[in-house]
C-alpha positions as CSV (number, residue, x, y, z in Angstrom):
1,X,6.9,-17.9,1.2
2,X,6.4,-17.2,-2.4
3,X,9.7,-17.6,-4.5
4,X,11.3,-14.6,-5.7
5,X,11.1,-15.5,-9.5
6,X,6.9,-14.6,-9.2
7,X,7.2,-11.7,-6.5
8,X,9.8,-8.9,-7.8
9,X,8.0,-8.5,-11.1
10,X,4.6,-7.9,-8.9
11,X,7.1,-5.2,-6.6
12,X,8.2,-3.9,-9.9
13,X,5.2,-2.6,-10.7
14,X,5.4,-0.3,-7.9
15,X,8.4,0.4,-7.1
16,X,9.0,1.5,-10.5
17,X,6.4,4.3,-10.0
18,X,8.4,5.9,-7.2
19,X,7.3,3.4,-4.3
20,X,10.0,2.4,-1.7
21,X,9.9,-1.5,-1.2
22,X,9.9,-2.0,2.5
23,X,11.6,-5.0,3.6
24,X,12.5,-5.2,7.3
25,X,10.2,-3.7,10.5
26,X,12.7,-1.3,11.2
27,X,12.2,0.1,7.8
28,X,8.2,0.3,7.9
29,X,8.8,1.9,11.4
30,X,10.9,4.8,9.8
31,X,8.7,5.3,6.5
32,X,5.5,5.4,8.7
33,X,6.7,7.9,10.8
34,X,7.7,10.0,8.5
35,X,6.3,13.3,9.0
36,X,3.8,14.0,6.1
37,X,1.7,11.8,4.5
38,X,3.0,8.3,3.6
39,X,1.0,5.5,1.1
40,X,1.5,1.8,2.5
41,X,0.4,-0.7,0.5
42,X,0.4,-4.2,1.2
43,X,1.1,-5.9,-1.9
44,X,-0.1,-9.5,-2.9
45,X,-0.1,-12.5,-5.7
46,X,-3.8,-12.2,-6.0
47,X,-5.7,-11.5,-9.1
48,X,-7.1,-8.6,-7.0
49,X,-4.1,-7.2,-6.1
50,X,-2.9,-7.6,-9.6
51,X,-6.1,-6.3,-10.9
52,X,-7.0,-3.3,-9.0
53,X,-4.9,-2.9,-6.2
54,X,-1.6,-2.1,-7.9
55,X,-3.0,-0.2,-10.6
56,X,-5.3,1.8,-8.3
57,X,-2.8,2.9,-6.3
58,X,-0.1,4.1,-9.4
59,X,-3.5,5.6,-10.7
60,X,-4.0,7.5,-7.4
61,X,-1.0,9.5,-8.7
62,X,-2.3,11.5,-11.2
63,X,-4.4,13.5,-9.7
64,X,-2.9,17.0,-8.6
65,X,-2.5,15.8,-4.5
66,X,-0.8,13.0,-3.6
67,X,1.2,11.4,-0.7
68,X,4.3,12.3,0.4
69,X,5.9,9.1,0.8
70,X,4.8,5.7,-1.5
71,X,5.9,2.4,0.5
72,X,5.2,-1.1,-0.2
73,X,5.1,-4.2,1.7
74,X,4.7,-7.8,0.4
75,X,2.9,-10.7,2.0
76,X,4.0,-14.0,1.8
77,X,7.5,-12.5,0.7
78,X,8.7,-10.2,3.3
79,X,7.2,-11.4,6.5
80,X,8.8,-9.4,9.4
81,X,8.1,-6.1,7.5
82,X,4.7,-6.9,6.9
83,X,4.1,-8.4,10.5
84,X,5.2,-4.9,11.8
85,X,3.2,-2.8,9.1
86,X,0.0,-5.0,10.3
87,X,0.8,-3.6,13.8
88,X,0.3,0.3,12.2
89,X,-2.8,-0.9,10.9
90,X,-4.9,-1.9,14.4
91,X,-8.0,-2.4,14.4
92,X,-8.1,-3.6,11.2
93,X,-7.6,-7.5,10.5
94,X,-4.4,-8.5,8.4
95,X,-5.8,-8.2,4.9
96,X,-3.4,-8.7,1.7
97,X,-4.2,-6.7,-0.4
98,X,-4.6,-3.2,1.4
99,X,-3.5,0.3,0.9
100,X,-3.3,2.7,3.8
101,X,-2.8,6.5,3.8
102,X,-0.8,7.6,6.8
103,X,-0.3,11.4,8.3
104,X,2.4,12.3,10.6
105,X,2.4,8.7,11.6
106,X,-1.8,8.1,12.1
107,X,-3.6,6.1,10.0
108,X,-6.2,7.9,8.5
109,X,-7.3,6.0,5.4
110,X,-7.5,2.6,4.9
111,X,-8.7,0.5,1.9
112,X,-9.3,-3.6,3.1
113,X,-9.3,-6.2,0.8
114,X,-13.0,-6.3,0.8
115,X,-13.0,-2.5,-0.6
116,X,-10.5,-3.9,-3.3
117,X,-12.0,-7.2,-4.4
118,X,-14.7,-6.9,-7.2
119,X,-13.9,-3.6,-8.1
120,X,-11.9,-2.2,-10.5
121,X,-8.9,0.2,-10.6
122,X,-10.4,3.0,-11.2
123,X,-12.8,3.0,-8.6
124,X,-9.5,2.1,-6.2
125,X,-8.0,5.1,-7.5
126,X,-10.9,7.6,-7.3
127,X,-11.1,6.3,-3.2
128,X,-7.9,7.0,-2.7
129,X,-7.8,10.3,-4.4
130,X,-10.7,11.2,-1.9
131,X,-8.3,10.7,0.8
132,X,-5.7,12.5,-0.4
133,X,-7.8,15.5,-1.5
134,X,-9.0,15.3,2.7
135,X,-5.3,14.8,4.2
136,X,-2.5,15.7,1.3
């Protein structure tokens, strides 16, 4: 588990954009079935997650649709939350960093660590925008 010195400024970035830091399963149970659409994204200490993930996914926000509810997850942090978040996101592998869009509790987007890697935020941002134009 990483120490929380190093992980709450990395949750800081997104929670203070309006995201709600999930840290138990019974939380990420509640937030993902929300009715609406609901971000999830499961935050990291890796240059890609720092890089592009996190400010892809405040980028997102700009555009005139977005998500109903912003959530967040860490891994290597808060394990139980994201071990029940990973559980929303079948079939896909467990995959730090990811972003997922959810409506009325589906999963309808998703954004693996292989999307994220190598590119930058913007291109993150313009994906995700996509989605929400499609399900926001």
């Amino acid at each position: 588990m990483y120490p929380e010195e190093l992980v709450m400024p990395m949750k800081a970035e997104l929670t203070d954009k309006g995201f709600k830091d999930l840290t138990t399963p019974d939380q990420v149970v509640d937030a993902i079935n929300e009715p609406g659409t609901t971000l999830l994204m499961i935050n990291s200490v890796c240059g890609c997650a720092a890089g592009a993930a996190r400010p892809g996914a405040v980028f997102s926000l700009t555009g005139d649709k977005k998500p109903d509810h912003l959530t967040t997850v860490f891994a290597g942090f808060d394990g139980d939350a994201v071990s029940e978040a990973r559980k929303f996101l079948a079939p896909f592998p467990p995959s730090s960093p990811c972003i997922a869009l959810f409506k009325d509790g589906e999963l309808v987007h998703m954004l693996e660590r292989h999307h994220i890697e190598g590119n930058p935020a913007g291109a993150i941002a313009a994906n995700l925008q996509a989605a929400y134009d499609e399900y926001c």
